[in-house]
C-alpha positions in Angstrom: -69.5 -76.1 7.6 -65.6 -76.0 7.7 -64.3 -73.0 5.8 -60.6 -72.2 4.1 -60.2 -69.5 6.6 -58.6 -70.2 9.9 -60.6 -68.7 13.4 -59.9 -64.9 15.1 -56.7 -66.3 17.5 -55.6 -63.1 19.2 -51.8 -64.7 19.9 -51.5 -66.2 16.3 -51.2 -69.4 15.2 -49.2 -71.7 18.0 -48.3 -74.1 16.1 -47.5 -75.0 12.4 -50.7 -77.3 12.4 -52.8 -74.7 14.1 -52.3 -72.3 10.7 -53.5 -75.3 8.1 -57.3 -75.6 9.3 -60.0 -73.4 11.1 -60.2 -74.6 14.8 -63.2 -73.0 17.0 -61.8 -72.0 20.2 -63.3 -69.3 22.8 -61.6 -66.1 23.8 -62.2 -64.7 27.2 -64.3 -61.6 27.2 -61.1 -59.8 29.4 -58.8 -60.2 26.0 -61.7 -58.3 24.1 -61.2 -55.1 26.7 -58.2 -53.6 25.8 -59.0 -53.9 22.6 -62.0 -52.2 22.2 -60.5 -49.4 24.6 -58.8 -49.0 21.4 -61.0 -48.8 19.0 -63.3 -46.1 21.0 -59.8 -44.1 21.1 -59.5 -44.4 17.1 -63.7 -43.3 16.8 -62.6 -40.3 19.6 -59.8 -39.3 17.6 -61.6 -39.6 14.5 -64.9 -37.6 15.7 -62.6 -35.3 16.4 -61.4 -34.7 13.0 -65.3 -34.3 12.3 -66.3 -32.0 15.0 -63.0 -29.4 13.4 -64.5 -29.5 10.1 -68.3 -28.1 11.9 -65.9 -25.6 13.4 -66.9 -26.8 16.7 -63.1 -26.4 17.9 -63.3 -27.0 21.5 -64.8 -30.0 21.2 -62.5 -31.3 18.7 -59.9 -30.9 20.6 -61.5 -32.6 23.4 -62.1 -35.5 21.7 -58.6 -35.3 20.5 -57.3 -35.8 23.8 -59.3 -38.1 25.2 -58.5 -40.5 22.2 -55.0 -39.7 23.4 -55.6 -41.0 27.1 -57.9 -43.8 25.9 -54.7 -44.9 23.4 -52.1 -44.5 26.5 -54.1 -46.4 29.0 -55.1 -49.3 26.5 -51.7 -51.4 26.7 -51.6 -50.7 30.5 -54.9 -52.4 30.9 -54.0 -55.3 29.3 -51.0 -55.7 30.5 -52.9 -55.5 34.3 -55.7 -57.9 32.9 -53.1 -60.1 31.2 -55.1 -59.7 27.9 -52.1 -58.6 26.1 -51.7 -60.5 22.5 -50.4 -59.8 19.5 -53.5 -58.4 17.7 -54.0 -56.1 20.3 -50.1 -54.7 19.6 -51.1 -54.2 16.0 -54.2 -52.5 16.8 -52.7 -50.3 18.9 -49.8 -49.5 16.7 -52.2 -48.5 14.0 -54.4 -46.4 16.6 -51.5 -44.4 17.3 -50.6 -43.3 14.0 -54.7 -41.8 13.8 -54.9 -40.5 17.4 -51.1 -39.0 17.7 -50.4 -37.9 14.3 -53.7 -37.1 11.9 -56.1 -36.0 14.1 -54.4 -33.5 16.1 -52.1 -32.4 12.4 -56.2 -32.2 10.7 -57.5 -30.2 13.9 -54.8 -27.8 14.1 -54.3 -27.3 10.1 -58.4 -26.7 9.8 -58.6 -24.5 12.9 -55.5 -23.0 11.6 -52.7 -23.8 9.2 -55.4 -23.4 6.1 -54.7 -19.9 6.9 -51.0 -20.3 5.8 -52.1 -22.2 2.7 -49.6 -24.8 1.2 -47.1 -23.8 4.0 -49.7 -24.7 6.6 -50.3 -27.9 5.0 -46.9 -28.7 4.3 -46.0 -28.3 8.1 -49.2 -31.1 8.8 -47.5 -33.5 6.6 -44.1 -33.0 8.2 -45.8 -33.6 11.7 -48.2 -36.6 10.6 -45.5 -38.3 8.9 -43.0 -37.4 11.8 -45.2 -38.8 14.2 -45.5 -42.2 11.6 -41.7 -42.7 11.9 -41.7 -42.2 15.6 -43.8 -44.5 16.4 -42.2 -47.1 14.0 -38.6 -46.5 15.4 -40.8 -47.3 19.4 -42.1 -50.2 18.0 -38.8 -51.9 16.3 -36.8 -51.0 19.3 -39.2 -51.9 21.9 -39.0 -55.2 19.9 -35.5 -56.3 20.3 -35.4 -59.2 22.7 -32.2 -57.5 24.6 -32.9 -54.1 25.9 -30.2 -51.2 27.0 -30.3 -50.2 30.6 -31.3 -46.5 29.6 -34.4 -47.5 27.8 -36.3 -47.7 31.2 -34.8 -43.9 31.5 -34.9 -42.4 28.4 -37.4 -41.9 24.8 -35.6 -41.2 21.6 -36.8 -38.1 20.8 -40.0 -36.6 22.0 -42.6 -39.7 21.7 -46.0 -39.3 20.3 -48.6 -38.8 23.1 -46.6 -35.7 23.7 -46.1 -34.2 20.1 -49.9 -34.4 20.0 -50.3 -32.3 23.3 -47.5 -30.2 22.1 -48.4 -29.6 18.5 -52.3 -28.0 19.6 -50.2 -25.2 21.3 -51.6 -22.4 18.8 -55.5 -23.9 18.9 -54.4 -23.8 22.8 -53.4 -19.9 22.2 -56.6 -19.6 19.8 -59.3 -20.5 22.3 -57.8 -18.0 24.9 -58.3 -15.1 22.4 -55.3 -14.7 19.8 -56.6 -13.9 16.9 -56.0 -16.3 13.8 -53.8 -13.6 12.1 -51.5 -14.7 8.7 -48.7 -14.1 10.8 -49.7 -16.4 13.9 -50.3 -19.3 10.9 -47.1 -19.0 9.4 -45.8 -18.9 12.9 -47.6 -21.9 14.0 -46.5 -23.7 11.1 -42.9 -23.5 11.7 -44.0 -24.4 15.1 -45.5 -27.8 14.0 -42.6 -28.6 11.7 -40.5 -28.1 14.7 -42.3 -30.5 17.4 -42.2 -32.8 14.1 -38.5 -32.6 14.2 -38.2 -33.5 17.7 -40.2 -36.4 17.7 -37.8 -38.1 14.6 -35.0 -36.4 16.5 -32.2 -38.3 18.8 -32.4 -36.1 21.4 -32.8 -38.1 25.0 -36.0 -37.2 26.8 -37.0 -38.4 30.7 -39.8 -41.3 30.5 -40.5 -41.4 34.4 -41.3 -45.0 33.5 -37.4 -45.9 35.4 -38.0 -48.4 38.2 -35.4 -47.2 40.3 -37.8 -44.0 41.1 -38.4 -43.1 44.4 -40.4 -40.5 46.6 -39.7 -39.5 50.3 -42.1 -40.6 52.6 -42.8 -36.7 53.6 -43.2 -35.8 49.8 -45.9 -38.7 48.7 -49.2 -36.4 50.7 -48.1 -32.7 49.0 -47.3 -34.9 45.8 -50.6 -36.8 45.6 -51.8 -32.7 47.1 -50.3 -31.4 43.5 -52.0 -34.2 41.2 -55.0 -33.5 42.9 -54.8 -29.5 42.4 -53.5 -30.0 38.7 -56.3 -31.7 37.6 -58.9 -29.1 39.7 -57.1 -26.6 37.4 -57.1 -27.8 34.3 -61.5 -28.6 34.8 -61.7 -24.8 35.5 -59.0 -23.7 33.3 -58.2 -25.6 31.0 -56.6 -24.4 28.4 -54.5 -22.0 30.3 -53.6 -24.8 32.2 -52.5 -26.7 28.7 -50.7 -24.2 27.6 -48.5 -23.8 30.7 -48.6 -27.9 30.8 -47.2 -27.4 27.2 -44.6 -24.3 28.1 -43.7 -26.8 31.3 -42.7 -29.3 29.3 -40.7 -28.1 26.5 -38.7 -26.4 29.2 -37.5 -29.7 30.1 -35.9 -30.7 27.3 -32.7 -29.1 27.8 -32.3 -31.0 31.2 -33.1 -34.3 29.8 -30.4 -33.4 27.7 -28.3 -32.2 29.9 -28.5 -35.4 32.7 -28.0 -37.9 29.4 -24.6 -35.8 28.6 -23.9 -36.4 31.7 -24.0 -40.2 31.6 -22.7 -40.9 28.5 -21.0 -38.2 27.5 -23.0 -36.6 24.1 -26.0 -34.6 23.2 -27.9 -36.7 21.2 -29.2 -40.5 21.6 -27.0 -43.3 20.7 -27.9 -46.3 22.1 -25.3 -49.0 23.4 -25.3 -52.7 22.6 -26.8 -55.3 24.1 -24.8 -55.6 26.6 -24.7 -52.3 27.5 -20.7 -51.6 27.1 -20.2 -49.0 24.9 -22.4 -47.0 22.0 -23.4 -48.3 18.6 -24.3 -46.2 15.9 -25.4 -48.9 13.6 -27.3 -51.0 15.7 -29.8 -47.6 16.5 -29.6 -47.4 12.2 -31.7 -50.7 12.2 -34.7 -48.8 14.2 -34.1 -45.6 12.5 
């Protein structure tokens, strides 16, 4: 029984005369895997949510970041399977928005921000919707068929699987005894707004995905040594070892900063053409 809709084609229609009639076609079971990584990172992220609102806080936050690993590990796979299609790019763009901006802004504000009423709710919505345009100004730059050079090197602003590590800094704090004072949620508010600002913000920050990267042979045992005792830690102590992790990081701002001003001359991002010859203001204006 033919139907008016066309059949589930991961890649889109490949030709005009694919779109006009349903055409049954198998998809290999490796093109489903990624995918569904994804979805167990949106029911993570969103259980999440749930376990904050039985006040069972570490958990919650848990589940918060392992939807953040399960949504930073799902493009890799498919991109080592070669399962990568074009629904599973919009499924993970849609992820993100859940796992990186409302359920760590929901977690935080209930363990939290309700504390500092309408300001603490205010800052949420400055994060969530931060975290919304930050991931839309990845995915129309990632987009664009010519690529600058430092793109390899550098995010524009901090990107989201950070800002939701960073942003759980004061349920961090929380779990290792501060008490949930007025103060501390007016504080962690303006907190919130800020990591907000940085992720919409043009500041250059190191991606460590540059392929020009190398180790010394005689540092690769004591680096793999350090991974090793890093992750030891943060099983035993965790979320002292997050908050240092989260201390750790925003220290390196500046010198991301700092090694971009160095290049190019200026403090804040401005990407160069195409061709990589000089900076153009309007061209980053397309992507926000």
């Amino acid at each position: 029984m033919e139907t008016p809709f066309p059949p589930f084609d991961p890649h889109g229609p490949e030709k005009e005369e694919d779109a006009r009639g349903p055409r049954l076609r198998e998809i290999p079971l490796r093109m489903m895997i990624p995918n569904i990584i994804t979805i167990l990172a949106i029911c993570a992220g969103l259980t999440g949510v749930r376990l904050a609102f039985e006040n069972r806080y570490e958990l919650a936050v848990g589940m918060v970041l392992v939807a953040a690993f399960l949504d930073g590990i799902d493009g890799r796979i498919a991109r080592l399977m070669k399962a990568t299609s074009k629904f599973g790019a919009q499924m993970d763009s849609l992820a993100d928005i859940v796992n990186f901006g409302v359920a760590p802004a929901l977690v935080l504000y209930v363990f939290l921000l309700d504390h500092a009423r309408s300001i603490g709710w205010i800052a949420a919505l400055i994060y969530v919707i931060a975290a919304g345009l930050r991931l839309a100004r990845f995915n129309v730059m990632d987009e664009r068929q010519h690529k600058a050079s430092w793109q390899s090197e550098y995010f524009v602003g901090v990107p989201a699987p950070a800002g939701a590590l960073l942003v759980l800094l004061p349920v961090y704090l929380g779990f290792l005894g501060m008490v949930p004072t007025r103060g501390f949620a007016y504080a962690s508010a303006a907190y919130t707004a800020m990591i907000g600002l940085l992720l919409v913000s043009r500041l250059p920050v190191w991606s460590g995905k540059s392929g020009g990267s190398r180790v010394r042979r005689d540092l690769v045992l004591p680096l793999m040594l350090a991974v090793v005792l890093y992750v030891a830690l943060l099983m035993s102590y965790t979320w002292e070892v997050l908050v240092v992790t989260v201390i750790a990081y925003l220290c390196t701002l500046p010198f991301g900063a700092h090694s971009w001003k160095k290049k190019y001359g200026t403090l804040t991002v401005v990407p160069v053409d195409t061709h990589g010859e000089h900076p153009r203001e309007d061209d980053f204006d397309r992507g926000l």
